[in-house]
Backbone and ligand atoms as CSV (ligand in chain L), in Angstrom:
chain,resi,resn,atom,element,x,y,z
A,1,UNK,N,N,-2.512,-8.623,-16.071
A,1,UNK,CA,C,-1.609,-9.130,-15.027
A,1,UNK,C,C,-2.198,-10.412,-14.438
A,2,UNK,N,N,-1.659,-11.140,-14.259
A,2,UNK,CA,C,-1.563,-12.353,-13.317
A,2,UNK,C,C,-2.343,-12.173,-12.070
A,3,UNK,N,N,-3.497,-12.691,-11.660
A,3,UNK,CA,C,-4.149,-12.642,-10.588
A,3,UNK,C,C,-4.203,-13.595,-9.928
A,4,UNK,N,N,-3.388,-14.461,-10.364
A,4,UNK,CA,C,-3.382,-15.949,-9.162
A,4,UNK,C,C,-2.806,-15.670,-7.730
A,5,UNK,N,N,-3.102,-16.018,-6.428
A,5,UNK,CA,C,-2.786,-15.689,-5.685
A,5,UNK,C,C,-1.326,-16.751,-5.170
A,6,UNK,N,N,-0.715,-16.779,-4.644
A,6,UNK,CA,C,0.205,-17.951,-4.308
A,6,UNK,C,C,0.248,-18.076,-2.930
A,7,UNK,N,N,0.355,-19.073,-2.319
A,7,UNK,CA,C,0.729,-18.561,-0.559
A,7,UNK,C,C,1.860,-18.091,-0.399
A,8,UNK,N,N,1.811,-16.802,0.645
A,8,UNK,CA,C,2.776,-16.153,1.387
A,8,UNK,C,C,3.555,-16.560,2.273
A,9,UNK,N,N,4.880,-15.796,2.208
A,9,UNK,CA,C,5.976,-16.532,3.061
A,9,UNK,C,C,5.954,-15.548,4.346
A,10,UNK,N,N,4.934,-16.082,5.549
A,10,UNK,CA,C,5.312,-15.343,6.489
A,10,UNK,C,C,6.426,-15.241,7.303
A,11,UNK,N,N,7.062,-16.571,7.506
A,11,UNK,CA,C,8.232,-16.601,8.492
A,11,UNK,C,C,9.073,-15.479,7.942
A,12,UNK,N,N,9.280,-15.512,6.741
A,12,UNK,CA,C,10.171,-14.467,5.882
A,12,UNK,C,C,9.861,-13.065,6.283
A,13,UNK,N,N,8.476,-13.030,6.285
A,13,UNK,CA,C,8.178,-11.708,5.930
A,13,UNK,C,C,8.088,-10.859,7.659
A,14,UNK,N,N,7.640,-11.981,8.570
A,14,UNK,CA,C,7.560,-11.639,10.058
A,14,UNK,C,C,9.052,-11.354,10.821
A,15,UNK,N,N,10.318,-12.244,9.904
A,15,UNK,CA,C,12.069,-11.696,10.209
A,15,UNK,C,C,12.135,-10.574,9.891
A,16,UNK,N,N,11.498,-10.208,8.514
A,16,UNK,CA,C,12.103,-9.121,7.838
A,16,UNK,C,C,11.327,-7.504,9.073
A,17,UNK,N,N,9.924,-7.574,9.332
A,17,UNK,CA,C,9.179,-6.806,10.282
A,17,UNK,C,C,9.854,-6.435,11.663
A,18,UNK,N,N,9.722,-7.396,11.955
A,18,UNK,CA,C,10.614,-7.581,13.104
A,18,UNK,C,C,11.979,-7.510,13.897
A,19,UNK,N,N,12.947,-7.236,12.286
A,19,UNK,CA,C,14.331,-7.197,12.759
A,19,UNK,C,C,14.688,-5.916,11.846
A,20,UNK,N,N,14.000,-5.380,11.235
A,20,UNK,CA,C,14.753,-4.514,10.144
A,20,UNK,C,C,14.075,-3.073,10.717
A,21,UNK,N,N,14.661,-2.175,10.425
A,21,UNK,CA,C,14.497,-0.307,11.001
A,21,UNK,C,C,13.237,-0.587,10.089
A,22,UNK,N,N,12.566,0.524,10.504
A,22,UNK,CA,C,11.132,0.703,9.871
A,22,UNK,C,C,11.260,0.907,8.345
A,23,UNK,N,N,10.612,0.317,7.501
A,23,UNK,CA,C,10.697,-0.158,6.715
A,23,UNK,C,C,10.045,1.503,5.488
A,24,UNK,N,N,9.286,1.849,6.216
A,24,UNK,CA,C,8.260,3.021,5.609
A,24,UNK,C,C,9.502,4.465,5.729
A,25,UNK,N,N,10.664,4.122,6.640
A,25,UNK,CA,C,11.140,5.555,6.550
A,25,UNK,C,C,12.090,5.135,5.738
A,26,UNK,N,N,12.736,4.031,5.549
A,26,UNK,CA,C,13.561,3.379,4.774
A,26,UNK,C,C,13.107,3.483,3.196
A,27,UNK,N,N,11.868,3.542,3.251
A,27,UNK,CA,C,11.401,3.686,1.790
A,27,UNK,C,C,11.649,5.346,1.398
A,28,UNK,N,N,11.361,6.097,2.637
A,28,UNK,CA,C,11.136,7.513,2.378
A,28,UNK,C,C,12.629,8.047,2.214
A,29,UNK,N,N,13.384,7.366,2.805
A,29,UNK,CA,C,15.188,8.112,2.885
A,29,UNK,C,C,15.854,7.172,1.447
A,30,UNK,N,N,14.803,6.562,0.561
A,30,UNK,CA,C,15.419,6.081,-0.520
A,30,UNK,C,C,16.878,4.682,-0.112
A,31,UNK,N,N,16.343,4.531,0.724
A,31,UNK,CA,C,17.158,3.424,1.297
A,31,UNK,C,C,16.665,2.121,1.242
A,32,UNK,N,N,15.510,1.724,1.164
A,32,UNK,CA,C,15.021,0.659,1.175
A,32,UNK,C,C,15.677,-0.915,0.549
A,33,UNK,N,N,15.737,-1.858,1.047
A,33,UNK,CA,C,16.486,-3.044,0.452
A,33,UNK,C,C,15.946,-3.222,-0.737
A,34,UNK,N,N,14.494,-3.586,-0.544
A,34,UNK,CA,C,13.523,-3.660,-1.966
A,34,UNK,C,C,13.348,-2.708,-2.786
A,35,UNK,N,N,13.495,-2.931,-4.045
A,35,UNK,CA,C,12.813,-2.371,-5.165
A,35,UNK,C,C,11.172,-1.885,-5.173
A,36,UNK,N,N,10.852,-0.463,-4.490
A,36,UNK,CA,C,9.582,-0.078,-4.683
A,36,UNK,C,C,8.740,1.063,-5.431
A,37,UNK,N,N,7.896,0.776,-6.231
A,37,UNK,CA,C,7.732,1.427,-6.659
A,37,UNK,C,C,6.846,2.835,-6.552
A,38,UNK,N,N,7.243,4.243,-6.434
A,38,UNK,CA,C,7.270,5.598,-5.646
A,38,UNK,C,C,5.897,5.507,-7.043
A,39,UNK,N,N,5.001,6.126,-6.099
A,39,UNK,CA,C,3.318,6.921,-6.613
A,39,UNK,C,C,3.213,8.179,-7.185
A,40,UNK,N,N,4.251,8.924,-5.575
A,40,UNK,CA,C,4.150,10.481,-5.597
A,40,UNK,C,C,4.914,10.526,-3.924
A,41,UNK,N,N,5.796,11.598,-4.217
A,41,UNK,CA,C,5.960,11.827,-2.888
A,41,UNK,C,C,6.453,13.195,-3.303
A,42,UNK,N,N,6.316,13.883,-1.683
A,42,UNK,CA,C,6.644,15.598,-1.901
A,42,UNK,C,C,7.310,15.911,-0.116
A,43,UNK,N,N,7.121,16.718,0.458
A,43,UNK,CA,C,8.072,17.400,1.424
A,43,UNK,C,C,7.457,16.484,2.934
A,44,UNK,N,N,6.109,16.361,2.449
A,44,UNK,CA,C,5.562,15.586,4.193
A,44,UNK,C,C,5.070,14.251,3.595
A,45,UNK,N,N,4.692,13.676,2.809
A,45,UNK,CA,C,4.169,12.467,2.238
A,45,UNK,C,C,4.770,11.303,0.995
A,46,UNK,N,N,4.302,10.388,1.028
A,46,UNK,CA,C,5.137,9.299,0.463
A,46,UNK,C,C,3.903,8.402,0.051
A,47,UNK,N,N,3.555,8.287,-1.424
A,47,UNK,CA,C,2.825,6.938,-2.245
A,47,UNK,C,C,3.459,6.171,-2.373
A,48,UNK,N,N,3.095,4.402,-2.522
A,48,UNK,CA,C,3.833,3.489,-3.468
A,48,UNK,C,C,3.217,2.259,-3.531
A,49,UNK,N,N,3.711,1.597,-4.978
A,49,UNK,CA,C,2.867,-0.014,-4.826
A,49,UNK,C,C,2.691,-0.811,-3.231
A,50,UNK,N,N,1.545,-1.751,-3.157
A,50,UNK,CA,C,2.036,-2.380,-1.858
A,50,UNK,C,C,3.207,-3.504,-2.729
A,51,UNK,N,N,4.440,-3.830,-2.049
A,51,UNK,CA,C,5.241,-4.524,-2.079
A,51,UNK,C,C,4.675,-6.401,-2.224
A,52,UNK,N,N,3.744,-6.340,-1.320
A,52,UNK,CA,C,3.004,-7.552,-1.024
A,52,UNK,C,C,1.469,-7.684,-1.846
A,53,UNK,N,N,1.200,-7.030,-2.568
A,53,UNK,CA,C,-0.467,-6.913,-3.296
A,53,UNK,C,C,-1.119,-8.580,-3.231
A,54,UNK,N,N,-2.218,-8.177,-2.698
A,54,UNK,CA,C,-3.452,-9.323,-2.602
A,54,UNK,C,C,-4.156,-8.713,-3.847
A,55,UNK,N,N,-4.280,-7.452,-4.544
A,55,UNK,CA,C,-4.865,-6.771,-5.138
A,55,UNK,C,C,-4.547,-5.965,-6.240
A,56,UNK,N,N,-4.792,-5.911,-7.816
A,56,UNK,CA,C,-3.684,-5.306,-8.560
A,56,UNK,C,C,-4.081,-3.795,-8.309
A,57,UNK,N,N,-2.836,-2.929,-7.937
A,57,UNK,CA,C,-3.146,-1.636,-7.979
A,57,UNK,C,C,-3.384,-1.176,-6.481
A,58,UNK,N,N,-2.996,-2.303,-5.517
A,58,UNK,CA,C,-3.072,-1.819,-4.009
A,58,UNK,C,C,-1.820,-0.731,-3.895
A,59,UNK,N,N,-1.959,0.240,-3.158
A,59,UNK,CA,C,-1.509,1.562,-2.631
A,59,UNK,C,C,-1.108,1.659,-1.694
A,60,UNK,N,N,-0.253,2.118,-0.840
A,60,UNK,CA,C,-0.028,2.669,0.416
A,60,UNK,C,C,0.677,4.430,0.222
A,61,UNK,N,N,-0.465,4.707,1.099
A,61,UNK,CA,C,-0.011,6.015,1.500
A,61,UNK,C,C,0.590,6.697,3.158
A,62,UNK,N,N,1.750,7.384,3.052
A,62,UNK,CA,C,2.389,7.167,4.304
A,62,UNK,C,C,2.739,9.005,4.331
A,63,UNK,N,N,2.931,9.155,5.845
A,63,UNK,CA,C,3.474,9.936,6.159
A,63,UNK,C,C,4.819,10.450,6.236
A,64,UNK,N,N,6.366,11.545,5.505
A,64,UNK,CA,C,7.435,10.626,5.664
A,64,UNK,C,C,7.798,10.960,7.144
A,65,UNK,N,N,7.076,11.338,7.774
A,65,UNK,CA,C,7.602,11.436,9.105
A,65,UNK,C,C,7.210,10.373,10.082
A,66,UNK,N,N,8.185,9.540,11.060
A,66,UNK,CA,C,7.845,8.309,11.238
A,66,UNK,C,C,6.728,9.046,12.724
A,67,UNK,N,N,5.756,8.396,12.178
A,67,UNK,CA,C,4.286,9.002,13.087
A,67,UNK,C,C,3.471,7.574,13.380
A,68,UNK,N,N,3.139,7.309,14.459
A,68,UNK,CA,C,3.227,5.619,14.938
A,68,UNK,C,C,1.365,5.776,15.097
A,69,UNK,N,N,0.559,7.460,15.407
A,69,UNK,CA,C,-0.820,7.409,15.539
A,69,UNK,C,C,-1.323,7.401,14.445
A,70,UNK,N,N,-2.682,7.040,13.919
A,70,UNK,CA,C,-3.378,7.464,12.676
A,70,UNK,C,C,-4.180,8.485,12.779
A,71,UNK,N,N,-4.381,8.996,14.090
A,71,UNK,CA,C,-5.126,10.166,14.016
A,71,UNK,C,C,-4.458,11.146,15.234
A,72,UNK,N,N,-4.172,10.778,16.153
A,72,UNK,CA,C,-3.599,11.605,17.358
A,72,UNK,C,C,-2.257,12.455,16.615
A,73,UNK,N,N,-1.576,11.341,15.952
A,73,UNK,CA,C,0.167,11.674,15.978
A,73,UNK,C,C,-0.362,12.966,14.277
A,74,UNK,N,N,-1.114,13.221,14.471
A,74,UNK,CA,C,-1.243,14.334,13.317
A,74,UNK,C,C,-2.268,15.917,13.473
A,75,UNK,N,N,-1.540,16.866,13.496
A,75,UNK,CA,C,-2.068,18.167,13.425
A,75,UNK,C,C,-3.514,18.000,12.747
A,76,UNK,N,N,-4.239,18.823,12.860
A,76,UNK,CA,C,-6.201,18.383,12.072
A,76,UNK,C,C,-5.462,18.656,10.697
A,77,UNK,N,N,-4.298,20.082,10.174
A,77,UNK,CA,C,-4.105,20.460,8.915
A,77,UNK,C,C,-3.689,18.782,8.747
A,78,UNK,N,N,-2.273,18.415,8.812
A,78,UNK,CA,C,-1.775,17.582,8.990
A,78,UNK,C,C,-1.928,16.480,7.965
A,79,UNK,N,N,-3.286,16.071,9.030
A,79,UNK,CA,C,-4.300,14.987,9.277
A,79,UNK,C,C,-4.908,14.903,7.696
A,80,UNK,N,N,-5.739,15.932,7.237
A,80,UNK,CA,C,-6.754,16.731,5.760
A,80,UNK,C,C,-5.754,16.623,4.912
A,81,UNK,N,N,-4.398,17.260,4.978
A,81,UNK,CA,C,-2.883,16.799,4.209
A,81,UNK,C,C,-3.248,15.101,3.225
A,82,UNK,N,N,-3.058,14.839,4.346
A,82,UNK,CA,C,-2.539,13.468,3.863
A,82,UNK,C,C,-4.000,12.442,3.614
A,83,UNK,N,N,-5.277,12.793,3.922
A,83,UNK,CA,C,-6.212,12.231,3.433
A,83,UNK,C,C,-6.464,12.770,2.199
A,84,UNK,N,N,-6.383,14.325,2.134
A,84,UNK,CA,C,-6.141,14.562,0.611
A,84,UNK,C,C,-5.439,13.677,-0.488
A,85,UNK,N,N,-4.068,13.477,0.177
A,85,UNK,CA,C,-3.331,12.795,-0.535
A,85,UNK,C,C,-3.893,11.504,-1.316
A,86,UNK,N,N,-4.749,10.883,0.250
A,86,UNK,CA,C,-4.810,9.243,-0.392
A,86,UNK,C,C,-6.521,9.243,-1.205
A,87,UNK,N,N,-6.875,10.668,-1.402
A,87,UNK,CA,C,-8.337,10.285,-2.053
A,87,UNK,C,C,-7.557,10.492,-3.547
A,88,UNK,N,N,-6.635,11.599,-3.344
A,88,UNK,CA,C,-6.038,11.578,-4.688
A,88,UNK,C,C,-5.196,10.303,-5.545
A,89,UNK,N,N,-4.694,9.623,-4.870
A,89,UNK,CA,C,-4.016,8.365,-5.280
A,89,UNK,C,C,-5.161,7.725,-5.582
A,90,UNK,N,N,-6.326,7.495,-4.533
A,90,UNK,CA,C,-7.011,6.243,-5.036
A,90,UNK,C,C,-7.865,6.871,-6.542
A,91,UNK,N,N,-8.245,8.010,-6.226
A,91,UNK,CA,C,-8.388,8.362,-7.665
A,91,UNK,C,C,-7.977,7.607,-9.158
A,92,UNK,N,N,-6.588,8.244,-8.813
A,92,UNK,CA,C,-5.542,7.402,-9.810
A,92,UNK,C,C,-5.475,5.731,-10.303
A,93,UNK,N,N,-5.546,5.491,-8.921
A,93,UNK,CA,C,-5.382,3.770,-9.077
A,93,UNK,C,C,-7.314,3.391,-9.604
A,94,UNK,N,N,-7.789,4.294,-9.460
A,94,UNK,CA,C,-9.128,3.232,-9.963
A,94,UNK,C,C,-9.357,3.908,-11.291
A,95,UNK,N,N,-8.677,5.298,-11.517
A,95,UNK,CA,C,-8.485,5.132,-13.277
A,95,UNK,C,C,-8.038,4.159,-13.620
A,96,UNK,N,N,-7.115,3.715,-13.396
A,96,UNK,CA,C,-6.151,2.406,-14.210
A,96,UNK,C,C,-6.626,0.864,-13.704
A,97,UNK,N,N,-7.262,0.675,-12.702
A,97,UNK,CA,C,-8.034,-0.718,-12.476
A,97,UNK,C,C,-9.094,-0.619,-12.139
A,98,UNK,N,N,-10.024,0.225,-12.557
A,98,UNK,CA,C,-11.392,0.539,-12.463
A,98,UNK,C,C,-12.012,-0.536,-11.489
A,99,UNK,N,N,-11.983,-0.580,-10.602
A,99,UNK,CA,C,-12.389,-1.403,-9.188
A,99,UNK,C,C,-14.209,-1.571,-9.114
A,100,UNK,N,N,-14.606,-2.889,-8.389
A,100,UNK,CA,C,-15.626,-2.363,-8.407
A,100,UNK,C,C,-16.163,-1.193,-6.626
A,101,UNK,N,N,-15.267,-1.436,-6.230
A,101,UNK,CA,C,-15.287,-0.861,-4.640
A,101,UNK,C,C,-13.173,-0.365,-4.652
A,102,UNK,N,N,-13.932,0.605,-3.409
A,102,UNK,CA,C,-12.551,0.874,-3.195
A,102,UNK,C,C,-12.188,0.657,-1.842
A,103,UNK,N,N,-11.836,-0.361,-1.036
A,103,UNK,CA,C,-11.322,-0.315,0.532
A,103,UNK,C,C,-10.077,0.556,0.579
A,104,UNK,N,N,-10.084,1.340,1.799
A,104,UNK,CA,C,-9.072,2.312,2.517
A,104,UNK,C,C,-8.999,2.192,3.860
A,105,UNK,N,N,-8.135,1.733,4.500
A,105,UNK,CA,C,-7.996,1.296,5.763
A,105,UNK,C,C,-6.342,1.594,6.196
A,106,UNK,N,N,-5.889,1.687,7.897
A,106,UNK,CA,C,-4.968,1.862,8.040
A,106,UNK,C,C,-4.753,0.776,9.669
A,107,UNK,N,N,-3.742,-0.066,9.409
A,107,UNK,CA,C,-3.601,-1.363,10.185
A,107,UNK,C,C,-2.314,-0.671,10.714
A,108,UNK,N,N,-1.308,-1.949,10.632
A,108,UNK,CA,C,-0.016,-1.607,11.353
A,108,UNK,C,C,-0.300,-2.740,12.627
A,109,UNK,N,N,1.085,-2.128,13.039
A,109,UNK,CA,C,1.811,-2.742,14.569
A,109,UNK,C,C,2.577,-2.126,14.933
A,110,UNK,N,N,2.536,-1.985,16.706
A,110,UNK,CA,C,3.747,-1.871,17.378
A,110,UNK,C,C,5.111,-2.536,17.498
A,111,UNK,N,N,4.801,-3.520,16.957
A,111,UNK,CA,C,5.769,-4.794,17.091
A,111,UNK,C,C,6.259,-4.754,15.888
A,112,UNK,N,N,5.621,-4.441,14.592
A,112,UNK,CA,C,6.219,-4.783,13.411
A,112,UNK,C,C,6.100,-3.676,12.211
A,113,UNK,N,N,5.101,-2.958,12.037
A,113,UNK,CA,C,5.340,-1.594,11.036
A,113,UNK,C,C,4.242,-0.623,12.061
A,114,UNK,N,N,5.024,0.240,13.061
A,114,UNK,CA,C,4.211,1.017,13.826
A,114,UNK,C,C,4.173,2.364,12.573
A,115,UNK,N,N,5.161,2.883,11.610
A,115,UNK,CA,C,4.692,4.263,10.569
A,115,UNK,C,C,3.790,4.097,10.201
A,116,UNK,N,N,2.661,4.953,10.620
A,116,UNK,CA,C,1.218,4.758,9.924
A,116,UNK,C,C,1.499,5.255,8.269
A,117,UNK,N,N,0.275,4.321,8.038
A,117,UNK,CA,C,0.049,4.303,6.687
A,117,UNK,C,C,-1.241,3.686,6.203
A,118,UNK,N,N,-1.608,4.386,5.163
A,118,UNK,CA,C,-3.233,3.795,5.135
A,118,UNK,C,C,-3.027,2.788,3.558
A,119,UNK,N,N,-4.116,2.517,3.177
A,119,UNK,CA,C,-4.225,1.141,2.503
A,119,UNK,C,C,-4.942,1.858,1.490
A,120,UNK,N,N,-4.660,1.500,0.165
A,120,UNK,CA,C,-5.351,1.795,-0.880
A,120,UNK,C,C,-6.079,0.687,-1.533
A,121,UNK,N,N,-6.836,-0.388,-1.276
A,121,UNK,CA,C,-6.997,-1.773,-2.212
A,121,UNK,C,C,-8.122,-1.598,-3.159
A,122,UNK,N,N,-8.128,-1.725,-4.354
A,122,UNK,CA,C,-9.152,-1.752,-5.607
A,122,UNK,C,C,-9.280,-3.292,-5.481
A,123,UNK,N,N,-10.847,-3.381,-5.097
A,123,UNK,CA,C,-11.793,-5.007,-5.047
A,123,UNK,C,C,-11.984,-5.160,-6.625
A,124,UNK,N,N,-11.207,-5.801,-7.359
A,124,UNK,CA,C,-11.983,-5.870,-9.527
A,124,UNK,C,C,-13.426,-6.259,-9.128
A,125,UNK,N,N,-13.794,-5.847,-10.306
A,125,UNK,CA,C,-15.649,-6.334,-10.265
A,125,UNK,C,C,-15.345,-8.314,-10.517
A,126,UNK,N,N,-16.368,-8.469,-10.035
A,126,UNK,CA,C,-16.958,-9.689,-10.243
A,126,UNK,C,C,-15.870,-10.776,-9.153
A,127,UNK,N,N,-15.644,-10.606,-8.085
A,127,UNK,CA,C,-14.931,-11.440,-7.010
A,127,UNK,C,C,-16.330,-11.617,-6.574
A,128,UNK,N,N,-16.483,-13.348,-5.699
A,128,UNK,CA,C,-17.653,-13.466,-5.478
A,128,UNK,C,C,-17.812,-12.820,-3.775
A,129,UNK,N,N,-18.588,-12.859,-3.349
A,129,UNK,CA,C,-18.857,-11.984,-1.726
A,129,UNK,C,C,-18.137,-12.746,-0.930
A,130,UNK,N,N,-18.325,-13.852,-0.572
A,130,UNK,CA,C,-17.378,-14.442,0.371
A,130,UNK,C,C,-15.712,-14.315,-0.127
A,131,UNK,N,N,-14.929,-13.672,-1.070
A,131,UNK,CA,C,-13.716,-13.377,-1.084
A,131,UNK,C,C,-13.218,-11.964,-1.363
A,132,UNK,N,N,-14.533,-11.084,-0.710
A,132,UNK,CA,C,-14.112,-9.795,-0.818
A,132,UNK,C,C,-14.075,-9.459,0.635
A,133,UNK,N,N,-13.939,-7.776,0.823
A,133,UNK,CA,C,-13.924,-7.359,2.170
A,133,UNK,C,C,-12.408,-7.923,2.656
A,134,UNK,N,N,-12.618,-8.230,3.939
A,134,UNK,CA,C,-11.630,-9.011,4.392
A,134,UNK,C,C,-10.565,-10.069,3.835
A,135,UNK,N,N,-11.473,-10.812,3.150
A,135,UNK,CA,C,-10.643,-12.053,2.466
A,135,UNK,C,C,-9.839,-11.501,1.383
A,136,UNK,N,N,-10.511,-10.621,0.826
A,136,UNK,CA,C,-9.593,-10.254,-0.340
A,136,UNK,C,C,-8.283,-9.410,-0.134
A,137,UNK,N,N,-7.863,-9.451,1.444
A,137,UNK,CA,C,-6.845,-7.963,1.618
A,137,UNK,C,C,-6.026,-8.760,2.535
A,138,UNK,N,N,-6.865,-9.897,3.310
A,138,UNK,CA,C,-5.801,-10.765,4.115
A,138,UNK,C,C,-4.512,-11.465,3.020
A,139,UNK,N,N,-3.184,-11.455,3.007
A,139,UNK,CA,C,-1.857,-12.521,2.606
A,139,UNK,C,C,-2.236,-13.846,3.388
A,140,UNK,N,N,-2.977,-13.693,4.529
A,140,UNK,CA,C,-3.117,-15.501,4.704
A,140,UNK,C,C,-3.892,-16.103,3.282
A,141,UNK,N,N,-4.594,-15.663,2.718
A,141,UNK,CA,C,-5.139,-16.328,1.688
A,141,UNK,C,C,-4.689,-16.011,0.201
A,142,UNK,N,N,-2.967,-15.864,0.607
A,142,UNK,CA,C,-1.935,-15.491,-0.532
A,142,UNK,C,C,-1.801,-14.217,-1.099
A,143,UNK,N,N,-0.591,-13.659,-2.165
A,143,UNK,CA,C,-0.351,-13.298,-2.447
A,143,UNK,C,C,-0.208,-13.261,-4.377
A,144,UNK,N,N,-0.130,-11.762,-4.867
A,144,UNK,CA,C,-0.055,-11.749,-5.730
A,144,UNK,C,C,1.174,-11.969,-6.390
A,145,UNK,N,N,2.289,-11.992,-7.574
A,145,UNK,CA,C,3.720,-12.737,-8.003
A,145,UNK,C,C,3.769,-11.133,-9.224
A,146,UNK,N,N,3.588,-10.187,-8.590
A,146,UNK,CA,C,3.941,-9.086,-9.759
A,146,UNK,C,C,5.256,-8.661,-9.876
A,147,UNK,N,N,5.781,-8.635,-11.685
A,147,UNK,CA,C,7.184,-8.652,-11.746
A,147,UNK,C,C,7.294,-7.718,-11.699
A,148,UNK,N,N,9.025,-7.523,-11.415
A,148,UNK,CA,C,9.329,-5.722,-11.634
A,148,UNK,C,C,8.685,-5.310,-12.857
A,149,UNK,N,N,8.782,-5.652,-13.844
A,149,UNK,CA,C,8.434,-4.989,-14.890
A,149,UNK,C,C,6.756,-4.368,-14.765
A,150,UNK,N,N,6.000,-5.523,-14.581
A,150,UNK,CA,C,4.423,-5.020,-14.585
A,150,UNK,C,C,4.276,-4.358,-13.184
A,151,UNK,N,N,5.078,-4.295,-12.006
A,151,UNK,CA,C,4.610,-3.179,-11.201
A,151,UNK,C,C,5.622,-1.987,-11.613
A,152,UNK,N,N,6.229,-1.459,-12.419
A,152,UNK,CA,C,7.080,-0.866,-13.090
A,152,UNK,C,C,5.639,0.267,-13.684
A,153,UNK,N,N,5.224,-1.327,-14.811
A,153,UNK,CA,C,4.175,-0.404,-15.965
A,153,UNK,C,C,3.022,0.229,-15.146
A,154,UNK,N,N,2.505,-0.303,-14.251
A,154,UNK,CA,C,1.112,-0.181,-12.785
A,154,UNK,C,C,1.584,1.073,-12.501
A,155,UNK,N,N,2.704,1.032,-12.155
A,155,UNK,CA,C,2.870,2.305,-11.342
A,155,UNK,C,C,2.570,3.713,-11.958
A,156,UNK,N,N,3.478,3.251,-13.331
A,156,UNK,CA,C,3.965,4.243,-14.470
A,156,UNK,C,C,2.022,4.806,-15.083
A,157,UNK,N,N,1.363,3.799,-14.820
A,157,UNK,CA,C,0.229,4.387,-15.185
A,157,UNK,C,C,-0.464,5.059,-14.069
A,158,UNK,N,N,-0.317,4.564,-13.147
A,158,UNK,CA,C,-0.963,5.290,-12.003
A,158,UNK,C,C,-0.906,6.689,-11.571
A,159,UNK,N,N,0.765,6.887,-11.933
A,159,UNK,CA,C,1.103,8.053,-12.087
A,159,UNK,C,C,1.117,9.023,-12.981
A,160,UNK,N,N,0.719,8.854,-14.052
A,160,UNK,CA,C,-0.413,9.247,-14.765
A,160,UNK,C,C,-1.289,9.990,-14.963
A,161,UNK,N,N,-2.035,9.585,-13.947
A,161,UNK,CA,C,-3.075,9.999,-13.635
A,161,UNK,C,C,-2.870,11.010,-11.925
A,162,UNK,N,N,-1.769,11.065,-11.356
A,162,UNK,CA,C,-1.615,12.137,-10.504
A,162,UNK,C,C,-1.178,13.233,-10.831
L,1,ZN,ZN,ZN,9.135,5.084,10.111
């Protein structure tokens, strides 16, 4: 796949945050505008490509219940649920892009995607240090151009392996 990064269209992407119903339950009620591609989902949880990848094989794992805490807004079972979930995905995704690190993190906004959801990103080996960590997960320093088709095949392998 194509790893060039391109710059990101935030104005676009800060309308779309900002004016559209939450985007994560929209994915979960199969409603979503975009074409995304589903990991795994079952009765309380929801996988899928990130839409936006800085990273081939980035993940998001979500709750489908729109839950705005990452740790409060969840029962302790709950809570073990759905971290289960995302050790199991990242599992998956670093079968298929064998990473040399795996970042897992969970961001958001009140203002713009309050449904928590945590972050799956596979760092490939050999990025030099100053464009990993941080740099490598920020869209200010662009985006990846993956077609339907190859996040189609990404997925199709990822799942796979769940
Ligand atoms: Zn939601």
């Amino acid at each position: 796949m194509d790893t060039t990064r391109v710059p990101f269209d935030f104005a676009e992407y800060e309308r779309r945050r900002l004016t559209r119903v939450c985007y994560v339950c929209a994915i979960a009620a199969g409603e979503s505008d975009f074409e995304h591609e589903i990991l795994y989902s079952d009765d309380a949880h929801i996988a899928f490509l990130n839409r936006y990848p800085t990273l081939v094989g980035y993940a998001l794992v979500a709750p489908r219940a729109h839950i705005e805490q990452v740790v409060a807004g969840f029962t302790e079972e709950a809570y073990l649920s759905i971290m289960a979930l995302v050790r199991r995905v990242a599992l998956a995704v670093e079968a298929v892009v064998a990473p040399e690190r795996t970042y897992l993190l969970s961001l958001g906004s009140q203002q713009g995607n309050a449904h928590v959801h945590w972050h799956i990103a596979p760092l490939p080996p050999g990025v030099p240090y100053s464009d990993q960590q941080y740099h490598a997960l920020m869209l200010e320093n662009g985006a990846l151009q993956p077609t339907p088709a190859q996040q189609a095949d990404l997925a199709a392998a990822i799942r796979a392996h769940l």
